[in-house]
N, C-alpha and C positions, 0 to 999 in steps of 0.2 A: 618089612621096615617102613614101606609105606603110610600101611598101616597104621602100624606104631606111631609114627608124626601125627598122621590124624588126630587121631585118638588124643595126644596129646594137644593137637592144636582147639581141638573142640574142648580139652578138658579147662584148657588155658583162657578161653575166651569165656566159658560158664563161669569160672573162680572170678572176672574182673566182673562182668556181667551183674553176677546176684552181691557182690558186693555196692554195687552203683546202688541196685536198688535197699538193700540190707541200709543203708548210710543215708540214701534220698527219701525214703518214709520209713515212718514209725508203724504203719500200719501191716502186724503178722498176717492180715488177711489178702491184703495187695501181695505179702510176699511167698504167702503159700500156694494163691494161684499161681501166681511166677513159674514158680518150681512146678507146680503139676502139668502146666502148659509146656514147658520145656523141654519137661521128660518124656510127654505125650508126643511130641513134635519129632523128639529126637529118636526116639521107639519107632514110630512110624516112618520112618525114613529110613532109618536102619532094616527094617523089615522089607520094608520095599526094592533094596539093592539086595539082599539074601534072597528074594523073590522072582528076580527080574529073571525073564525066560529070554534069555538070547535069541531063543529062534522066532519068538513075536518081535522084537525089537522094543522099540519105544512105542507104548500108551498110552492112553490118557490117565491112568492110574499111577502110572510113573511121571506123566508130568505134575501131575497136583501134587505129588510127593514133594517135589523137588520146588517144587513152587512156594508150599509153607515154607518149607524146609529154608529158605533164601529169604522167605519173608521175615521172620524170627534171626536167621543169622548177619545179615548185612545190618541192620540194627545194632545188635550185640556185637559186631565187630568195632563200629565206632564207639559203642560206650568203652569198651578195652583200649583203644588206643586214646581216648583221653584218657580214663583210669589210667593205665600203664604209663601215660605220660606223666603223670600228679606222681605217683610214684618214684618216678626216674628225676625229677624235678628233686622230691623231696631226700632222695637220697645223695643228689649231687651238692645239695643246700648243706646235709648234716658233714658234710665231707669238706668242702672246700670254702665254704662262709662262715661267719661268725655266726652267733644266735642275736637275733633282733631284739628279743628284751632279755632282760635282765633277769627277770623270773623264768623260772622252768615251767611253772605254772602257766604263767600268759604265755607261753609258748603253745604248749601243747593244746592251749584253749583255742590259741587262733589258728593250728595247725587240723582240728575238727572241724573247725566252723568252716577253715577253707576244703576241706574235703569233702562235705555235708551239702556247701554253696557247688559245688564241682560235681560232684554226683547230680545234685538237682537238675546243672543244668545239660550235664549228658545224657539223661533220661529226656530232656526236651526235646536237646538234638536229635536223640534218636527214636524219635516219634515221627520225626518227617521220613527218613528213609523206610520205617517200617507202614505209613499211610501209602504211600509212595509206590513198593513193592507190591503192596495189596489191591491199590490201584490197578497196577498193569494187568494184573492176574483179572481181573475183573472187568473192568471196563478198558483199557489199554490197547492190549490185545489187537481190538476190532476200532481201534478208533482211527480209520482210515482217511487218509490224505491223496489229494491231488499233487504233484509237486512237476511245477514248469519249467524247462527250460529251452531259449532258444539261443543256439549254437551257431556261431559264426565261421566259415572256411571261406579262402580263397579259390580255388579249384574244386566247388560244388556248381557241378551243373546248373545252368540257369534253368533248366526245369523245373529243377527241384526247390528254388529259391519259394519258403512257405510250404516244404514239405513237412506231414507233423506223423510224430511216430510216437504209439503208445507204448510202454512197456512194461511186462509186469514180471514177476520173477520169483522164485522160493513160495509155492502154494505151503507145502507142509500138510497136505490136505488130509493123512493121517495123524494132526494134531489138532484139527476142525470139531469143534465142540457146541455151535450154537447155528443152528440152520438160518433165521433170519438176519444176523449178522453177517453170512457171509452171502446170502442174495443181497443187502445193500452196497456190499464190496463188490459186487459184481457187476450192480447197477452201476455204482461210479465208474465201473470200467469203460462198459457199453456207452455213457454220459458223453465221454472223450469225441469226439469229430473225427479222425486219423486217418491217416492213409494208407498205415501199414503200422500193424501192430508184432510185435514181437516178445516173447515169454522165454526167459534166460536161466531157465532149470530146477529141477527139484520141484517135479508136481506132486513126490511123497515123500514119506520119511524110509522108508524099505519097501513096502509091498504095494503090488498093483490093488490088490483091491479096495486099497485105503481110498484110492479116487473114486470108486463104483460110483460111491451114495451123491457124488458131486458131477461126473460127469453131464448130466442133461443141466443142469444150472449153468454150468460154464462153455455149454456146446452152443449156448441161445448167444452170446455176445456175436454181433455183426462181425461179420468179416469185411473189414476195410478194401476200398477198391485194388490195392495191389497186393492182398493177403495177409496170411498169418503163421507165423513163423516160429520157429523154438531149437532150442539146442537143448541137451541134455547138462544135471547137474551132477556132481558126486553120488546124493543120497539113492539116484535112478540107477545104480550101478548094484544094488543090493549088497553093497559091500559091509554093514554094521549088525547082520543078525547071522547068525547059524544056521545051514540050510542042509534039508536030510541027505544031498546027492549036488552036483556041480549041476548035473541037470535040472534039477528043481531050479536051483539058480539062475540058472540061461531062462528057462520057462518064462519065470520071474522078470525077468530085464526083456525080452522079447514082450512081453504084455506091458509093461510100463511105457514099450516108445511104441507099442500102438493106442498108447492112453493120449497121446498127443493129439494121433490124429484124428480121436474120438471128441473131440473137443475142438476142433478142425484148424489145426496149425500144421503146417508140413515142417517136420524133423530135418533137421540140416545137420550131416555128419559126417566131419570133416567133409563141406562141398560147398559151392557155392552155387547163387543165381542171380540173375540180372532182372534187375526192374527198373523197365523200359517205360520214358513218359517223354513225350512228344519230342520223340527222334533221338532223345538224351538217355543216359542210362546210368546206373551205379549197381554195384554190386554188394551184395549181403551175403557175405560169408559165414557160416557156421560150423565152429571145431564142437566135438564131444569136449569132456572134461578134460580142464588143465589146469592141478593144483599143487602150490609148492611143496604141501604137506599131504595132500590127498590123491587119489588116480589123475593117471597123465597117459589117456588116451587119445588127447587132443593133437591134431596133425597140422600144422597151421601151412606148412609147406602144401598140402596134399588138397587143402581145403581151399588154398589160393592159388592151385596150379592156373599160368595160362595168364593170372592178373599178372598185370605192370604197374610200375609204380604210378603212372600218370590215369590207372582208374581206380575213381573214386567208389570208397570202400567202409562199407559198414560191417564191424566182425562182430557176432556176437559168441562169447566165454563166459562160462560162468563165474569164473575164480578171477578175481582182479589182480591174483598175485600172478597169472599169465599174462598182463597186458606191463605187470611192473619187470616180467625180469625176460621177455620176449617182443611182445607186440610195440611196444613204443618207441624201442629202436631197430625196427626191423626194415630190413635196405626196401619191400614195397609199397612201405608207408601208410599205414590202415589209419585212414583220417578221424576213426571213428569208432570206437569200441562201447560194447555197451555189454553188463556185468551184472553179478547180484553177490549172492553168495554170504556174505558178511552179516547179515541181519541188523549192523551196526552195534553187532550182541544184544540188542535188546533193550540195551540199557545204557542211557550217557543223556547228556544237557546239549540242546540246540538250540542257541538263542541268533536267529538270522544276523548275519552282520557283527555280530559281538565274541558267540563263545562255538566251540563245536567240538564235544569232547564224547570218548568214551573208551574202557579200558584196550577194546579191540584195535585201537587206533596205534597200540606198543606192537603190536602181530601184523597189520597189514596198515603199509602207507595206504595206499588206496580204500577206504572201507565205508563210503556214504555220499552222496553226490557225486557235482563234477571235481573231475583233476586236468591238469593240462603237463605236456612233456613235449615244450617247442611247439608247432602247432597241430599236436597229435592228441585229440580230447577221453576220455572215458567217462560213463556215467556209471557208478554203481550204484545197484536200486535198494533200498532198504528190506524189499521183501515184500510178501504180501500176507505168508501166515508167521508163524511162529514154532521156535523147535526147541526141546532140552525145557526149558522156560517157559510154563504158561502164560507167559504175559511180557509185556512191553513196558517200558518207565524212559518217557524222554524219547526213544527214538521210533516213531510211530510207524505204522505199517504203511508202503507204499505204491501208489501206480500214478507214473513218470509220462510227462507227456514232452516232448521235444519237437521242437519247433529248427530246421534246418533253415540259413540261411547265408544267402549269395555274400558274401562280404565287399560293399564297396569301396573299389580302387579310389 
C-alpha cells in the first residue's frame, strides 16, 4: 500500500509538473527534454532502490541517486502546489462566485492568460529550489563554517573562566567523496586554539572501513592540552545494514570504537572523567547512544555515578532528543550538554538574528545551535559530513568552538 501512494504521489506531482511546463512555453523541444530528463531521473532512482545491497549499506552511488532524484523533485513539488492551487481556486470560483464578464468568451480568455502568467511564474519559482538543491550537492556540502559561542554559567569554576572547547560531530566519513575538501575541513579544525576538543558521534555511516582512507588526515589534528574526547553515535552501532552472523556484527562495532582511538580521542561509555586545572575541576561525562527513536544504550545514571549536583558537568550525547526528555531535568543538573546528530537535515534557511528554519525542527525541538531549559544549556552541532543527502542547501557543515565563562555576580 505503500507503495501504491508513492506511485501515486509521483504520478500526481509529474501530471501538475509537465502541465506548468506544457502552458509556460510553446516550445515541443523544452518540453521533450522535460519529459526525457524526468524519465531518466526517475528510472535511475527506481533502479537504484531495487539495487540497494542491504549488506553494504549506503554508497556513494546511492547517495547521488538520491541526490538528483531531490534535485528534480523539490522543484516539481512547488510547481504542483501552485498548479494544484490555480486549480482549487478555479474550481471554488466556477462554484460559489459569479462569472466576471458577461461573455463566456472573455472569460475563458482571461482564465488562459491567467494560467499561462501562473505556470510562467512557477517554473521561475522553481528554478531557485532546483539551483539551490544542485548547489548543495556540489559545492554545499563542504562549505565549512566556524560557528562561536560563548556560554555563560554561575557555578563554572573560576578556572575555567575562558575555557574554549572545540567540537565536531557526524563525520559520515563513508559519505566523503572529495580528498581536498575534506583536508580543508580539517585544517579548520586544527585552526581552533582549544583546550579540549570533543567529537559527538558517528564517525561512519555502518562500517569501520569507511574511516580507513581518512584515518591519518584526522589522527594529524593537535590534541589540545586537556585532550580529546568522543562518544559514540547511533550509525556506530551498525545497526542499518544486514550482516552474515551477529558476530560479524560485534567485529564491526568493536573496530569502529577503536576507529576513535586511531584518530586519538578516548571513547567515553557510559563514564566519566575529570579535568583538572589549577586545583579546580569539572567533569565530562559521556553516555553511548540515546535516541528517542533510535538505540538507547545510553546509561546516564551509570555514566554520572559518584557526581553531585554541585559538580560542574559537561555531558556529551549524541541525540538531542536525550537531553530534551532526560538530561535537562535531571535532579544532578548537567550544566552543559553538547550533541549533534540532526544534521539540521540538510536543508533549511538561517538567517542570524531574523529566520531559523528547517523541516527537522517539526521532529526534534532541539536540532541546531544553542537551547536553554532554566540555566541548563545544549549545543547541537550541525555536523561535519553529510548522510542520505549529498549535499547541504542553507544549513552548512559545522565545527563549534565554545568559549566557557565565569558569569559575573
Amino acid at each position: 500500500m505503500r507503495l501504491f501512494f508513492f506511485v501515486i504521489f509521483l504520478l500526481l506531482i509529474e501530471i501538475y509538473a509537465y502541465q506548468a511546463f506544457r502552458t509556460g512555453t510553446q516550445s515541443k523541444y523544452v518540453r521533450g527534454v522535460y519529459l526525457i530528463v524526468s524519465l531518466f531521473v526517475l528510472v535511475y532512482f527506481i533502479h537504484s532502490l531495487y539495487t540497494f545491497d542491504r549488506s553494504l549499506g549506503q554508497t556513494n552511488k546511492t547517495l547521488y541517486a538520491f541526490g538528483i532524484f531531490l534535485t528534480f523533485l523539490i522543484p516539481k513539488l512547488l510547481l504542483t502546489v501552485m498548479m494544484l492551487g490555480e486549480d482549487i481556486f478555479r474550481f471554488t470560483e466556477s462554484v460559489f462566485k459569479r462569472f466576471v464578464f458577461s461573455s463566456g468568451e472573455e472569460k475563458i480568455q482571461f482564465l488562459v492568460a491567467r494560467r499561462k502568467f501562473l505556470s510562467q511564474l512557477a517554473l521561475g519559482a522553481a528554478a531557485l529550489p532546483f539551483i539551490s538543491v544542485l548547489y548543495g550537492i556540489i559545492k554545499g556540502k563542504y562549505d565549512f563554517r566556524i560557528l562561536k559561542h560563548t556560554l555563560y554559567f554561575d557555578d563554572l569554576p573560576e578556572a575555567f573562566d575562558g575555557f574554549v572547547i572545540k567540537q565536531i560531530s557526524d563525520l559520515h566519513s563513508g559519505s566523503f567523496d572529495n580528498k581536498e575538501k575534506i583536508k580543508y575541513g580539517v585544517q579548520l579544525i586544527d585552526s581552533i586554539a582549544a583546550d579540549l576538543m570533543v567529537f559527538t558521534g558517528d564517525i561512519v555511516n555502518t562500517r569501520a572501513e569507511e574511516m580507513h582512507p581518512w584515518i591519518e588526515m584526522f589522527a594529524q589534528i593537535q590534541t589540545p592540552t586537556y585532550g580529546k574526547f568522543a562518544v559514540l553515535g547511533n550509525h556506530d552501532y551498525g545497526e542499518y545494514v544486514s550482516w552474515p552472523s551477529q558476530a560479524h556484527k560485534e567485529d564491526n562495532f568493536n573496530a569502529i570504537k577503536k576507529l576513535y582511538a586511531q584518530i586519538g580521542h578516548q571513547l567515553l561509555l557510559n563514564e566519566h572523567v575529570f579535568i583538572e586545572k589549577n586545583g579546580a575541576r569539572l567533569a565530562l561525562v559521556g553516555v553511548e547512544n540515546w535516541g528517542r527513536n533510535f538505540k538507547q544504550a545510553g546509561d546516564l545514571e551509570l555514566a554520572s555515578a559518584g557526581l553531585t549536583e554541585k559538580d560542574f558537568k559537561i555531558l556529551l550525547s549524541h541525540d538531542p532528543s536525550h537531553w530534551d526528555e532526560e538530561v535537562k531535568s535531571h535532579p544532578k543538573n548537567f550544566q552543559l550538554t553538547l550533541s549533534g546528530h540532526t544534521h539540521g537535515l540538510q536543508f533549511g534557511i538561517e538567517i542570524p538574528g531574523f529566520l531559523k528554519w528547517s523541516p527537522v525542527q517539526y521532529v526534534y525541538k532541539q536540532w541546531a545551535g544553542i537551547y536553554a531549559h532554566h540555566q541548563r544549556l545544549i549545543n547541537v552541532n550541525r555536523g561535519f559530513g553529510f548522510h542520505a543527502y549529498s549535499g547541504r542547501v542553507g544549513i552548512w557543515p559545522e565545527i563549534t568552538e565554545i568559549t566557557l565563562r565565569k558569569k559575573k555576580m
